[in-house]
N, C-alpha and C positions, 0 to 999 in steps of 0.2 A: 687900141691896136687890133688889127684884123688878124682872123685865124685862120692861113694858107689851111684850105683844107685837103690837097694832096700831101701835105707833111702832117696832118692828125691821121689820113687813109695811112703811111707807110707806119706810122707810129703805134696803131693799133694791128697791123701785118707782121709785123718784127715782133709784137709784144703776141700773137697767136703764135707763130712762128717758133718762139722759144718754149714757151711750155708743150704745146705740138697737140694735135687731137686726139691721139689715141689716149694720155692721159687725162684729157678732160674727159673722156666716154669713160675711165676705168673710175675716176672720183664719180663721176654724176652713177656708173652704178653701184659704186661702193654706199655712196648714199643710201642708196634703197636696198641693202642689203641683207637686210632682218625682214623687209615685207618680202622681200624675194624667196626668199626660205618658207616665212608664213606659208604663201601661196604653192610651195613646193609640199608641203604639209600637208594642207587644205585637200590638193591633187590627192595625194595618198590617202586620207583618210577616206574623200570622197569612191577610193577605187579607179583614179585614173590613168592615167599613162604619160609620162611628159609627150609622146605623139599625136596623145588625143584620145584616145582609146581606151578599150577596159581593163585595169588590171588583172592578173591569171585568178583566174578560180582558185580558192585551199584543195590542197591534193587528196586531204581525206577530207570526209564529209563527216567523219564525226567533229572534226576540229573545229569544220563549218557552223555545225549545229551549235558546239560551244561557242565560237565567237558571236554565233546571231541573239545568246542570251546576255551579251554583255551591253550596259547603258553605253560602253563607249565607240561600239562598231554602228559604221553610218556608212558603209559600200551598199552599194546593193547586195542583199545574197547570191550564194555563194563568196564575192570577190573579195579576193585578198585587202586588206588595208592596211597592213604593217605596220599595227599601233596594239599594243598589250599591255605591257607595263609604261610606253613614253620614254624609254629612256631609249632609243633610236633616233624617233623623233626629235627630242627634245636634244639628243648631241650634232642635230646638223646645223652647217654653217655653209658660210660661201666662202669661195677663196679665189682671188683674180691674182694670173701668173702668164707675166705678160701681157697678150691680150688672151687668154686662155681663162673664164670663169666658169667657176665649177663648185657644184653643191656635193655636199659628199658630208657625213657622219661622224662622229669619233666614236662612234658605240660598237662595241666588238662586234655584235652580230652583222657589221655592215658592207663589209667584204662577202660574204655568203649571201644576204638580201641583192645585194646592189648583182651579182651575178644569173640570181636568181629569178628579179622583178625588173632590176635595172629602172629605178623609182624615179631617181635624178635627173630635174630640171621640169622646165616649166611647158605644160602645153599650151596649144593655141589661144585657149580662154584665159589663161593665166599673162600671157604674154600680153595679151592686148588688155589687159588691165592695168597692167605694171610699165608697159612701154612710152605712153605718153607724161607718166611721170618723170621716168629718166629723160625722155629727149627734151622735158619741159627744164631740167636740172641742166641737161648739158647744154642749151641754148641760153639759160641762165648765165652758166660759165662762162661762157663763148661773150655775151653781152657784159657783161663784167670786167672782162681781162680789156676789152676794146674801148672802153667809154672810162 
């Protein structure tokens, strides 16, 4: 038997259709959800900016000098890098609401940082590292739901 293939095209149309794209974009980046964070991390420790740039300098310079004795600060001097103990770092997470994703902490201090440095989210080198993996996930999807 032959297979009309304008009724397998409407078949795979109605079967995208019903699940719809913006959830296939919210699964494929929920997928990479933990490296998305890693790399939000990474950003901070390295001193960066999710816009690309350098995070603020510590306001006192003795704090400065203390952080640059510690094995775990990796900014360049002076910059902030918003990791001392890990427990800031280590309470963030991602959360997709609606189409609205969003990195953000559960550690107390992170309302007063997030005001302060405004850490959250990924900059341009971050992005184009992380970005072909999702679009490689959501065309993934997309080829899946169709075939």
């Amino acid at each position: 038997m032959k297979i009309n293939p304008a009724n397998k095209v409407n078949k795979q149309l109605s079967a995208l259709k019903r699940l719809g794209y913006d959830s296939i974009l919210i699964r494929s980046i929920d997928r990479y959800s933990n490296e998305v964070v890693d790399l939000n991390r990474e950003q901070m420790r390295s001193g960066r900016t999710p816009s690309g740039g350098q995070q603020l300098i510590y306001s006192s310079r003795r704090y400065a000098d203390y952080k640059d004795t510690l094995p775990t600060y990796r900014a360049p001097f002076p910059v902030a890098d918003l990791f001392l103990t890990g427990a800031f770092q280590l309470g963030m997470f991602l959360t997709i609401m609606g189409k609205d994703v969003k990195i953000y902490s559960k550690d107390p201090k992170a309302a007063a940082l997030n005001k302060d440095y405004q850490p959250f989210g990924l900059d341009p080198y971050s992005y184009k590292e992380i970005q072909p993996k999702i679009t490689d996930e959501y065309f993934r999807r997309i080829h899946e739901l169709i075939t």
